[in-house]
N, CA, C and O atoms as CSV, one atom per row, in Angstrom:
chain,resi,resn,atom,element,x,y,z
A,1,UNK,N,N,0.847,-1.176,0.000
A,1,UNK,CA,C,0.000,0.000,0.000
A,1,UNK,C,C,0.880,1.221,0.000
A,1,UNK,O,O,1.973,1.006,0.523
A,2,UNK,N,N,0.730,2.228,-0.366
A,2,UNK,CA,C,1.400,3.929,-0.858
A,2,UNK,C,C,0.502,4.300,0.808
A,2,UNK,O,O,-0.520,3.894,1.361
A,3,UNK,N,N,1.576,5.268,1.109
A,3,UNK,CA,C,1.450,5.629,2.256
A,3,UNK,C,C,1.988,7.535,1.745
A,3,UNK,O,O,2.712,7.834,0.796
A,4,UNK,N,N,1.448,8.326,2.571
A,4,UNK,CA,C,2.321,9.635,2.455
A,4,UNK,C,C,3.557,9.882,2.590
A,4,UNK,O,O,3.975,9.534,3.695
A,5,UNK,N,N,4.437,10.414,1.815
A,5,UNK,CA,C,5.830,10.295,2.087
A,5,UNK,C,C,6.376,11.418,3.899
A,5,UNK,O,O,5.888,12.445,4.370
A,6,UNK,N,N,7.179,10.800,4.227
A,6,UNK,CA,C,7.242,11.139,5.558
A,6,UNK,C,C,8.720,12.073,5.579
A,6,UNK,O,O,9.573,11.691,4.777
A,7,UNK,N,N,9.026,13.127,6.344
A,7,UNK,CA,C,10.201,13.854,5.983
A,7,UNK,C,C,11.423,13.656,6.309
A,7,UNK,O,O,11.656,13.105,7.385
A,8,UNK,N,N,12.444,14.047,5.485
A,8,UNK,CA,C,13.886,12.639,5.505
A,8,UNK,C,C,14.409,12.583,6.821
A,8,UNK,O,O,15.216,11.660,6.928
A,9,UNK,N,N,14.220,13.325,8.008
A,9,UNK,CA,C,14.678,13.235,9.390
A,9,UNK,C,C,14.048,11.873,9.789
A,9,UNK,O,O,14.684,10.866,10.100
A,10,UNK,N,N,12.739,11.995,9.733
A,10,UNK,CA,C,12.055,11.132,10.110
A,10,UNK,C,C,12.339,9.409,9.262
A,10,UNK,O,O,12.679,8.350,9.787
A,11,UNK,N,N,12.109,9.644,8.173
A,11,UNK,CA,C,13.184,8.647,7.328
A,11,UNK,C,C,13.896,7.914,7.998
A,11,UNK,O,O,13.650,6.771,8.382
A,12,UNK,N,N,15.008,8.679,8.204
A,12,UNK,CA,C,16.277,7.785,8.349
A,12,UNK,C,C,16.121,7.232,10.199
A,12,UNK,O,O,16.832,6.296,10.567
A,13,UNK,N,N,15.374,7.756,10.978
A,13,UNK,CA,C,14.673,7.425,11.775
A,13,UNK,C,C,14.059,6.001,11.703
A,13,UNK,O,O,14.444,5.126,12.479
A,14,UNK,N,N,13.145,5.783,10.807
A,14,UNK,CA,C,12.516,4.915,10.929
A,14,UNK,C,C,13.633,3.698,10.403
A,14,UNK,O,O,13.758,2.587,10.916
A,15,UNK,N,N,14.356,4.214,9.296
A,15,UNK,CA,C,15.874,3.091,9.228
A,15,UNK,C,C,16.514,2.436,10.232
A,15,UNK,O,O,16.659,1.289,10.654
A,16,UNK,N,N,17.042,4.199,10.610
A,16,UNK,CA,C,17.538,3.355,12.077
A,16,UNK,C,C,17.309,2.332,13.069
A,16,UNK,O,O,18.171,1.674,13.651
A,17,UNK,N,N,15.881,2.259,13.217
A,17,UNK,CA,C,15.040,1.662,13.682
A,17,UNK,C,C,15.060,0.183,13.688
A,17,UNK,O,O,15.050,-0.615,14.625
A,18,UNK,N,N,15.109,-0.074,11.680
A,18,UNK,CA,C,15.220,-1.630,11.419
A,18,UNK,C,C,15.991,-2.580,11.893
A,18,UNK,O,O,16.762,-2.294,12.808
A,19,UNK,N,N,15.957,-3.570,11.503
A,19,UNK,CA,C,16.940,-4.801,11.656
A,19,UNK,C,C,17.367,-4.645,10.388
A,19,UNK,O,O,18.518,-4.218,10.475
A,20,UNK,N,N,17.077,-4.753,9.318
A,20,UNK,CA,C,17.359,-4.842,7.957
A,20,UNK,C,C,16.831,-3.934,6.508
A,20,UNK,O,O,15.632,-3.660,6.576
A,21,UNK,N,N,17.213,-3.656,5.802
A,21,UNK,CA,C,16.756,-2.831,4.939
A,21,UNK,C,C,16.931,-3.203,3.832
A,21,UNK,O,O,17.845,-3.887,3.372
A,22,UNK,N,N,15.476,-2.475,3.046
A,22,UNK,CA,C,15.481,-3.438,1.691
A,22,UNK,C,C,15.528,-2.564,0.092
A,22,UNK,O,O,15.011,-1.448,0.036
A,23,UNK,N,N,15.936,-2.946,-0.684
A,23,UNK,CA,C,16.361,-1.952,-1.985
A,23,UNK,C,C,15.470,-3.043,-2.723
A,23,UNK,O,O,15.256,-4.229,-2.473
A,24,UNK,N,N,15.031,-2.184,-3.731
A,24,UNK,CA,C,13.842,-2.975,-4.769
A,24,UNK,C,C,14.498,-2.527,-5.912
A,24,UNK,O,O,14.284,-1.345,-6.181
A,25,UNK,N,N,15.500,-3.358,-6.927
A,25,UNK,CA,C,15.889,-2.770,-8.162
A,25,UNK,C,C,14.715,-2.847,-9.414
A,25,UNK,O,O,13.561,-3.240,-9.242
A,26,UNK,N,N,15.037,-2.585,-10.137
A,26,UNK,CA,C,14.009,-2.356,-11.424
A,26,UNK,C,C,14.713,-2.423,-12.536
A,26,UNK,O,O,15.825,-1.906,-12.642
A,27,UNK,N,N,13.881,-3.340,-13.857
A,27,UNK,CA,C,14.918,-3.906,-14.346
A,27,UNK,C,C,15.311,-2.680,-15.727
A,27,UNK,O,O,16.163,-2.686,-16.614
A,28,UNK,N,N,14.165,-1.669,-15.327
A,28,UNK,CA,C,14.938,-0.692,-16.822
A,28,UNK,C,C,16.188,0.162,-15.907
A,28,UNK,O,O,17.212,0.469,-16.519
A,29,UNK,N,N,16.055,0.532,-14.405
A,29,UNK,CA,C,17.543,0.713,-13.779
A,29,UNK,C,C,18.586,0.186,-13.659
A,29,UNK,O,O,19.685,0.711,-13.835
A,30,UNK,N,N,18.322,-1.107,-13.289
A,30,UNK,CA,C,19.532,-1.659,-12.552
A,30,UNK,C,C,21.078,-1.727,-12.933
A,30,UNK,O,O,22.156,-1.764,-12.339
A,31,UNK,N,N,20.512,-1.723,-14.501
A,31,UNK,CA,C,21.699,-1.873,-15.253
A,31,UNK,C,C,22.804,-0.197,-15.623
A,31,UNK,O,O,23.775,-0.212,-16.379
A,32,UNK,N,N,22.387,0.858,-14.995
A,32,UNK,CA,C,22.901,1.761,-15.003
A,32,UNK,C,C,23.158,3.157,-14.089
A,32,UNK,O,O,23.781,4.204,-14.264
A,33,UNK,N,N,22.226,2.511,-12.884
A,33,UNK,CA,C,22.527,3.374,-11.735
A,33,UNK,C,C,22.159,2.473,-10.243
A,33,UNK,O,O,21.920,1.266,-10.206
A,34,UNK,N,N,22.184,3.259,-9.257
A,34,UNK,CA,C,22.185,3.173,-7.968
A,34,UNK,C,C,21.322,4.106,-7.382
A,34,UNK,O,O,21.394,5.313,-7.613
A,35,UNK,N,N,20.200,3.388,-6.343
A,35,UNK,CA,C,19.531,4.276,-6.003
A,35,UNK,C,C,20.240,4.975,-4.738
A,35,UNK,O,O,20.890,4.254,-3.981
A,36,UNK,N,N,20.143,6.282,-4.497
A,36,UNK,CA,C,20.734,6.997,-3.475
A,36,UNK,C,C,20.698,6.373,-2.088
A,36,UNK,O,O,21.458,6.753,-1.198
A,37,UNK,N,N,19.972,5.591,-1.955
A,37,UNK,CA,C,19.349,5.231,-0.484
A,37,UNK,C,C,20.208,4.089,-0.107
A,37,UNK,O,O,20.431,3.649,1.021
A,38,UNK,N,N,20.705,3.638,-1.398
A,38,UNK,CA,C,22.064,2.068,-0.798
A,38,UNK,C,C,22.854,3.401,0.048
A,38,UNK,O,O,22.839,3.217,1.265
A,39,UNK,N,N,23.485,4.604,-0.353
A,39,UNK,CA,C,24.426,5.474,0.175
A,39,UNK,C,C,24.134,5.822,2.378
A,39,UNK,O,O,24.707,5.972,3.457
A,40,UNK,N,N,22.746,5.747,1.641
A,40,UNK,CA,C,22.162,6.368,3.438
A,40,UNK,C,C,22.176,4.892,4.383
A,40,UNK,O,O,22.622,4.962,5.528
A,41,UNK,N,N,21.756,3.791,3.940
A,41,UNK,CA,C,21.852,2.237,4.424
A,41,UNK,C,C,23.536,1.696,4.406
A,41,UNK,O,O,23.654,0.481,4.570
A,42,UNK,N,N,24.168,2.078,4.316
A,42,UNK,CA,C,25.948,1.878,4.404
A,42,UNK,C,C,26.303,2.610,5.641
A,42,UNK,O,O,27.085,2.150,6.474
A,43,UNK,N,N,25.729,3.729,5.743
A,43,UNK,CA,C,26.088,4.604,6.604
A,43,UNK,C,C,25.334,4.220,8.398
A,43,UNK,O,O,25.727,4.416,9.548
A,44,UNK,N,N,23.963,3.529,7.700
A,44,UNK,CA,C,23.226,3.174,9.067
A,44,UNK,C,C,24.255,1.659,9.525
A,44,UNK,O,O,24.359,1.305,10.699
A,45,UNK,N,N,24.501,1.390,9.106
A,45,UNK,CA,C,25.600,0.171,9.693
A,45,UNK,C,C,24.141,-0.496,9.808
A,45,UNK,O,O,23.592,-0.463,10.909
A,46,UNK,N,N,23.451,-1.137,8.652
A,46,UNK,CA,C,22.566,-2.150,8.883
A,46,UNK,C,C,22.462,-2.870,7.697
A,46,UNK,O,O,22.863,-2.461,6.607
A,47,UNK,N,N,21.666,-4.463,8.005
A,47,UNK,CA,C,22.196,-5.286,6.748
A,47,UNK,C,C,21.107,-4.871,5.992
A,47,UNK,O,O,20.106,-4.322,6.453
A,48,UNK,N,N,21.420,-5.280,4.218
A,48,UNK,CA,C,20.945,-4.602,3.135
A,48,UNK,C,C,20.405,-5.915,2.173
A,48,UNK,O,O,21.175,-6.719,1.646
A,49,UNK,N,N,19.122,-5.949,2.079
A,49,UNK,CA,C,19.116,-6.481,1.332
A,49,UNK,C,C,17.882,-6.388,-0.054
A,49,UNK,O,O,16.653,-6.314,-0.070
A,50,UNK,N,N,19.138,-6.447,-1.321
A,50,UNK,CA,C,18.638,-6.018,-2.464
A,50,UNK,C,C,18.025,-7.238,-3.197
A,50,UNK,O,O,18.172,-8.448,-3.026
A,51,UNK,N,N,17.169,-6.394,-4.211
A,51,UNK,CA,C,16.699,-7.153,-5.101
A,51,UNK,C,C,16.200,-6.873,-6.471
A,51,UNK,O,O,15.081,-6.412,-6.696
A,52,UNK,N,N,17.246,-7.226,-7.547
A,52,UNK,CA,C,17.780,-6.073,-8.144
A,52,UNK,C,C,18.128,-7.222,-9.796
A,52,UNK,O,O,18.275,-8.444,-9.779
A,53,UNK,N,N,18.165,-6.440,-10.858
A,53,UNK,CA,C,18.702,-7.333,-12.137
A,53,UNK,C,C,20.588,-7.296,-11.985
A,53,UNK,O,O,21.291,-6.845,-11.079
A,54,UNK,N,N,20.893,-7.858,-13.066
A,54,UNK,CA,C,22.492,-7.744,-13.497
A,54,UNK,C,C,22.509,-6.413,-13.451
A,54,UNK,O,O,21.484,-5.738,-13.540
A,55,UNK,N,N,24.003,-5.800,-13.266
A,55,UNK,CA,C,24.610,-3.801,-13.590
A,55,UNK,C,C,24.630,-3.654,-12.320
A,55,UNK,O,O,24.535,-4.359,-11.315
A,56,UNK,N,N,24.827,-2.206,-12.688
A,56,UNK,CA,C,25.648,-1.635,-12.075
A,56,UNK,C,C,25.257,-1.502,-9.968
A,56,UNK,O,O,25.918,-1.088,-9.015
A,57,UNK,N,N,24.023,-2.043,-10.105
A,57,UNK,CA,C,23.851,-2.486,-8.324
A,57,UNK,C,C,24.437,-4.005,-7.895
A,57,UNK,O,O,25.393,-4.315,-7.184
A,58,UNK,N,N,23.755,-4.569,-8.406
A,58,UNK,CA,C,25.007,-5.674,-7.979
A,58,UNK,C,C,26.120,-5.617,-8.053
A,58,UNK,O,O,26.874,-6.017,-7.166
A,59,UNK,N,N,26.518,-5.056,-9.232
A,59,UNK,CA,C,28.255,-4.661,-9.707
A,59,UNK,C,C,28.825,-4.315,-8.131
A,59,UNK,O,O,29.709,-4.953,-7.560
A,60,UNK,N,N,28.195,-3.307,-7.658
A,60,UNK,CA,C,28.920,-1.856,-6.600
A,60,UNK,C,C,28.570,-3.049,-5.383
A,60,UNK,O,O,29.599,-3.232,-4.733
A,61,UNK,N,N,27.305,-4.007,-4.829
A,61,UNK,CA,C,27.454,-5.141,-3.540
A,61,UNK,C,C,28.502,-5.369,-3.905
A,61,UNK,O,O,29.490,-4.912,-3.329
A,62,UNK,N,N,28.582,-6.200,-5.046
A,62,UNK,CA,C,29.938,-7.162,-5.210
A,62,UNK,C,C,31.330,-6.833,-4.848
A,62,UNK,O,O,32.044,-7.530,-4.127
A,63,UNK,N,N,31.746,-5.438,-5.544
A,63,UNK,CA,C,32.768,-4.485,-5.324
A,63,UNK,C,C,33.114,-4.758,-4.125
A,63,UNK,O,O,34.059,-5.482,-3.811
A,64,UNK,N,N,31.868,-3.815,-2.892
A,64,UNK,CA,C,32.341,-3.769,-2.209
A,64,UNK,C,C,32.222,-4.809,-0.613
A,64,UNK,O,O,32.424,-4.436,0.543
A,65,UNK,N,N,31.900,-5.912,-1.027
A,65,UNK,CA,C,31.408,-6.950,-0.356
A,65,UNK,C,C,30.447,-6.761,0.689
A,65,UNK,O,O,30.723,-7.144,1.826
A,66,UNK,N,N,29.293,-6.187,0.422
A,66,UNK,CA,C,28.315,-5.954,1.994
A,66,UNK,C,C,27.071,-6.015,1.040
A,66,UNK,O,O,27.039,-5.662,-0.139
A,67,UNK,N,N,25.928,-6.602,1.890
A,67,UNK,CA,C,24.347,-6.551,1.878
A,67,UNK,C,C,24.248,-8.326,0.822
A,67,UNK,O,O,25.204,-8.995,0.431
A,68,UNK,N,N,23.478,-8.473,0.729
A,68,UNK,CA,C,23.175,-10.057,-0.262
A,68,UNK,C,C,22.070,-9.002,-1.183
A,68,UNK,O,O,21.480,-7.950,-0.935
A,69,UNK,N,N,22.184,-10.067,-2.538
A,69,UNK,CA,C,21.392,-10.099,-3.450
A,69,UNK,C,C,21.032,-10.744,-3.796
A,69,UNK,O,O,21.773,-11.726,-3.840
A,70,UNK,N,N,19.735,-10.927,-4.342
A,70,UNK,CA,C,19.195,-11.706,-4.892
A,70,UNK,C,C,18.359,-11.008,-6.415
A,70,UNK,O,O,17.783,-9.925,-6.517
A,71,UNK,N,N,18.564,-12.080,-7.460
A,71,UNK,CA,C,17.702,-11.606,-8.515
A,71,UNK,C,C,16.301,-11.067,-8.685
A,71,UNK,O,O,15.608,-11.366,-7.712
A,72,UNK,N,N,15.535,-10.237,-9.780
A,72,UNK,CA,C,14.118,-10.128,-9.732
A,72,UNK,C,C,13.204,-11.384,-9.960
A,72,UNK,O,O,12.077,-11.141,-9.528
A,73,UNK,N,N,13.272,-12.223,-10.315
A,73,UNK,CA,C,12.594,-13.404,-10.691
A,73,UNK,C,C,13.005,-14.890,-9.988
A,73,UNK,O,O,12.589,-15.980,-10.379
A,74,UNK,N,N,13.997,-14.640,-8.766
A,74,UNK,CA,C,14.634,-15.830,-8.232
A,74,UNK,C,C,13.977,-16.502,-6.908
A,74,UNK,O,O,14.704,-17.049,-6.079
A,75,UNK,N,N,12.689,-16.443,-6.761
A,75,UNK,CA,C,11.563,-16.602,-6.065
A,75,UNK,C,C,11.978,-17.361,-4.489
A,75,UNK,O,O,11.767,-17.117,-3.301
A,76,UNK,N,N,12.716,-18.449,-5.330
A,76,UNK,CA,C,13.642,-19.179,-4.168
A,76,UNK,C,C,14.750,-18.974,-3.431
A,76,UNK,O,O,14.766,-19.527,-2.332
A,77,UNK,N,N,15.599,-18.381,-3.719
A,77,UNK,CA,C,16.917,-17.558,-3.314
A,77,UNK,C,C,16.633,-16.563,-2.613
A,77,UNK,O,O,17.403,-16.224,-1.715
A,78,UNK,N,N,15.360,-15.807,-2.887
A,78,UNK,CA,C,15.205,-14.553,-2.340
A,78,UNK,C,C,14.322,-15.428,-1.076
A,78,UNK,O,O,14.244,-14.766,-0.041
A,79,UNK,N,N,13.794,-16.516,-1.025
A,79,UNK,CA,C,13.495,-17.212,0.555
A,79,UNK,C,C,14.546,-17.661,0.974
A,79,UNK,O,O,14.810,-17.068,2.020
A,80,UNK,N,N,15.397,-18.485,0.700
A,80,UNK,CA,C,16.499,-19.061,1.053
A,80,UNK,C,C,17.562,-17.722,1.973
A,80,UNK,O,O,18.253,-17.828,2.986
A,81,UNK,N,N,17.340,-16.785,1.263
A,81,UNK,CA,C,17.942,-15.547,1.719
A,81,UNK,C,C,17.467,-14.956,2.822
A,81,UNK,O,O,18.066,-14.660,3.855
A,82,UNK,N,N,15.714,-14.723,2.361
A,82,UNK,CA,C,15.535,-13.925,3.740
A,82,UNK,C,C,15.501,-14.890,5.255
A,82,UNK,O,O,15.487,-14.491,6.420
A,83,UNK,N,N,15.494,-16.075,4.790
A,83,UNK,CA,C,15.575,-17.077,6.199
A,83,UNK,C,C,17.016,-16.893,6.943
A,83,UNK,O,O,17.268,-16.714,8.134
A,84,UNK,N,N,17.985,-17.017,5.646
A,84,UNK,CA,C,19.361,-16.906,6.587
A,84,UNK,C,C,19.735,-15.627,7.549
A,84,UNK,O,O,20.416,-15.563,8.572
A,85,UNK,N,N,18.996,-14.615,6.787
A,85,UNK,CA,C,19.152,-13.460,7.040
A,85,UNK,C,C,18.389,-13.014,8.541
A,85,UNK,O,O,18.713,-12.227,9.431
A,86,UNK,N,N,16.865,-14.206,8.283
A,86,UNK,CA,C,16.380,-13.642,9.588
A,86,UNK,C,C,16.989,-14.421,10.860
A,86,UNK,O,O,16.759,-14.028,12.003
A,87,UNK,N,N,17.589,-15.278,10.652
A,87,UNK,CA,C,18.214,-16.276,11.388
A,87,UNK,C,C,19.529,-15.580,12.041
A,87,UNK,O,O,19.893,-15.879,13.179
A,88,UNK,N,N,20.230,-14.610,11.223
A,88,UNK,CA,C,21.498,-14.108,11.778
A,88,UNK,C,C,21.055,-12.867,11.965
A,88,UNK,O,O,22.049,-12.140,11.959
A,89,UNK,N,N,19.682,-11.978,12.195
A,89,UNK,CA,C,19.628,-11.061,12.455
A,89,UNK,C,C,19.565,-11.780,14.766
A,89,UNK,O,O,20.340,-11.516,15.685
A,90,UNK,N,N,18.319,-12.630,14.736
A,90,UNK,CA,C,18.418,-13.200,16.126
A,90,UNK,C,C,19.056,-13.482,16.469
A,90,UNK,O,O,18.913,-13.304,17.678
A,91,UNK,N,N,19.875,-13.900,16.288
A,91,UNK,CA,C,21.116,-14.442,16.836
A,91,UNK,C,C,22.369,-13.343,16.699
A,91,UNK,O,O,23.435,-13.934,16.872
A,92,UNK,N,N,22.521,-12.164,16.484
A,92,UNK,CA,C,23.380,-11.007,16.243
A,92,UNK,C,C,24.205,-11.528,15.540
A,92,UNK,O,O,25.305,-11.608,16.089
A,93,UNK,N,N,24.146,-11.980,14.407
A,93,UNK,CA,C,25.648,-12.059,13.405
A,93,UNK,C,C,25.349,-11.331,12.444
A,93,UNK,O,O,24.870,-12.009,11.536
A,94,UNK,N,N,25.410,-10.165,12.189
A,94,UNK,CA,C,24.889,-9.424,10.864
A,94,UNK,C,C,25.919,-8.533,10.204
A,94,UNK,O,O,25.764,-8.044,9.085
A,95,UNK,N,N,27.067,-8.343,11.036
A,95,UNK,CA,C,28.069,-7.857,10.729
A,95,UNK,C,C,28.939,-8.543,9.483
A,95,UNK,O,O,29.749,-7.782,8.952
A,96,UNK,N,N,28.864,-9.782,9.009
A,96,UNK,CA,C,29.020,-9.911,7.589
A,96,UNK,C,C,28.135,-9.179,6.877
A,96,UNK,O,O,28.855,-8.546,6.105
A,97,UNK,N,N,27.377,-8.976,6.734
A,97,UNK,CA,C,26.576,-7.838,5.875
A,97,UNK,C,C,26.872,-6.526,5.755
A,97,UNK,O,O,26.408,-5.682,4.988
A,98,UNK,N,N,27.691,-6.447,6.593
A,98,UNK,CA,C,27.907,-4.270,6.237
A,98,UNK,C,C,28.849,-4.065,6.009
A,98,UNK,O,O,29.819,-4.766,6.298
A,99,UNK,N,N,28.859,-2.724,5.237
A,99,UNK,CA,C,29.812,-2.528,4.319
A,99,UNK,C,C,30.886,-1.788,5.714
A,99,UNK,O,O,30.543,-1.425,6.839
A,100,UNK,N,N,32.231,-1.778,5.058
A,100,UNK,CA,C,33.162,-1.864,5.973
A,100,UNK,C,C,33.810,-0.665,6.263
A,100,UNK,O,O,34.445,-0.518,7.307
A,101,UNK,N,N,33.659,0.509,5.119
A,101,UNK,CA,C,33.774,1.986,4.996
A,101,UNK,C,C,33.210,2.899,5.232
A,101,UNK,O,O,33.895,3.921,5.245
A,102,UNK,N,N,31.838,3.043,5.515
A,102,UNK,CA,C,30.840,3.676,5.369
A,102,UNK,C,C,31.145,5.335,5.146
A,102,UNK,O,O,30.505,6.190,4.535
A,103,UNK,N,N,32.279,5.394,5.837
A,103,UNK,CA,C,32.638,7.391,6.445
A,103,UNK,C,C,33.272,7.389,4.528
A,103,UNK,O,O,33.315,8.451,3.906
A,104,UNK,N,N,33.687,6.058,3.885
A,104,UNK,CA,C,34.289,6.589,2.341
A,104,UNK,C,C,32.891,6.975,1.462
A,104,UNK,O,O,32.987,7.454,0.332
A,105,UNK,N,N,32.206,6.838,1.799
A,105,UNK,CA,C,30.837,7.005,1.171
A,105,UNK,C,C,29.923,8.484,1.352
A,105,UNK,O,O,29.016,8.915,0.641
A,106,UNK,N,N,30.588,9.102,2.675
A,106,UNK,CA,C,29.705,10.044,3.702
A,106,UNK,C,C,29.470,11.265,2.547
A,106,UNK,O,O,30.261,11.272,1.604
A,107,UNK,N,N,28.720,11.994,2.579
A,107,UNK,CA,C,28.489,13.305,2.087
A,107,UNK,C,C,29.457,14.075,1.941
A,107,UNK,O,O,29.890,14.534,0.884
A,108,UNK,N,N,29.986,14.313,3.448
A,108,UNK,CA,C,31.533,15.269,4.007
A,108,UNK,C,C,32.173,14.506,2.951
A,108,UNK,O,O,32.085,15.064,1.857
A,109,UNK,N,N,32.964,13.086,2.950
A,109,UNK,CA,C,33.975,12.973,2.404
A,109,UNK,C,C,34.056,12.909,0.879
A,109,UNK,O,O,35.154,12.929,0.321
A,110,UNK,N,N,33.036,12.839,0.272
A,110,UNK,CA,C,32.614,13.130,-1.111
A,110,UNK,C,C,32.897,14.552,-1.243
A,110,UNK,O,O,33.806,15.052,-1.906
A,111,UNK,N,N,32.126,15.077,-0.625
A,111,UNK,CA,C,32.167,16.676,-1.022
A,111,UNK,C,C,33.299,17.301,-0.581
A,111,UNK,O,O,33.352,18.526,-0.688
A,112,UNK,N,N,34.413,16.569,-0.003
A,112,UNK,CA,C,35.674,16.984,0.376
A,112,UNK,C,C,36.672,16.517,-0.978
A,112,UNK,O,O,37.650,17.192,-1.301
A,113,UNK,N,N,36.256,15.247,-1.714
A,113,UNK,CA,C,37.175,14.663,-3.202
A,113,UNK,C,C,36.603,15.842,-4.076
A,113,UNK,O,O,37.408,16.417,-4.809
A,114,UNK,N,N,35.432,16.211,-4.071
A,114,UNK,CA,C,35.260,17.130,-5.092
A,114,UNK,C,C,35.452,18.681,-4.977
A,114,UNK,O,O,35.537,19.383,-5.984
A,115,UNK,N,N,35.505,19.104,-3.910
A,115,UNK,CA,C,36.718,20.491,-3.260
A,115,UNK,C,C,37.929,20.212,-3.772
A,115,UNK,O,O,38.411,21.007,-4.579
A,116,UNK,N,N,38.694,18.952,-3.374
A,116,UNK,CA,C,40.249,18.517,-4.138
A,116,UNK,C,C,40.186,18.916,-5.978
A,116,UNK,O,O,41.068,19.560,-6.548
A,117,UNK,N,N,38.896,18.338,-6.679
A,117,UNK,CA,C,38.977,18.504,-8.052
A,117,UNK,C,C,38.992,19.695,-8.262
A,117,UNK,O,O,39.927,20.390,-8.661
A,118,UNK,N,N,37.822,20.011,-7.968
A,118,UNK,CA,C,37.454,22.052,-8.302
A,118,UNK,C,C,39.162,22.663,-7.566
A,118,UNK,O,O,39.961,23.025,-8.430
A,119,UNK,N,N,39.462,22.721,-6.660
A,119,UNK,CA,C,40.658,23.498,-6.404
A,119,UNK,C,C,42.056,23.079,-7.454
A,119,UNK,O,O,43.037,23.796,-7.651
A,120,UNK,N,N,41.848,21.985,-7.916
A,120,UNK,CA,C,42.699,21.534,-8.938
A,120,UNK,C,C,42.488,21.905,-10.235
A,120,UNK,O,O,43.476,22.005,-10.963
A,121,UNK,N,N,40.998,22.211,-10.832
A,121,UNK,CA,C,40.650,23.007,-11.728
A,121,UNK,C,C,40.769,24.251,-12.051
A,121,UNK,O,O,40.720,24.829,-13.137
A,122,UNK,N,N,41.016,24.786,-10.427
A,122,UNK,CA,C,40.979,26.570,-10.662
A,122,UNK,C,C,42.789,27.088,-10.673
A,122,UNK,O,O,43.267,28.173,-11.002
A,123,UNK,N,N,43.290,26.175,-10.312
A,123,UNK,CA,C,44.788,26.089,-10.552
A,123,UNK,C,C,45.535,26.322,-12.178
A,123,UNK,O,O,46.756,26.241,-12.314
């Protein structure tokens, strides 16, 4: 069900909140971007789990080894998955699931590589 969208404080609130978080890829995306919200779920230090075609989102899990995936049409994997998943959320092992950098991802430190470019541009 569509619910009213709620404001991003509150958002990342209700993230915080989870045990787990979930990305829904789409198959005219997947193959060429990333939705912003893998960026904000790296940062919550919570496990991720996508579900998503081949490109460039799986590409960037894989990269960087955190969250599971599973395909759009893999009906079984994506149970097989969420069982293991709910199994090591009770039992606290979830720390294989998160990504291991999160602060390389942060806003600050992005917008600190691209201060480095622009000051290298105006040079």
């Amino acid at each position: 069900r569509v619910i009213d969208s709620i404001p991003y404080a509150e958002a990342l609130r209700e993230m915080a909140a989870c045990d787990a978080l979930l990305v829904l890829g789409s198959r005219e995306t997947d193959s060429i971007s990333l939705p912003a919200k893998i960026f904000e779920y790296m940062g919550l230090r919570k496990p991720v789990l996508v579900v998503s075609g081949d490109g460039a989102l799986k590409e960037f899990l894989r990269e960087h080894r955190f969250g599971l995936q599973v395909g759009l049409d893999d009906e079984a994997a994506a149970r097989n998955v969420l069982m293991q998943l709910y199994k090591d959320v009770l039992s606290g092992r979830t720390d294989k699931y998160l990504f291991a950098e999160p602060e390389r991802f942060s806003r600050r430190e992005l917008t600190g590589q691209l201060a480095v470019i622009f000051d290298r541009l105006l040079k």
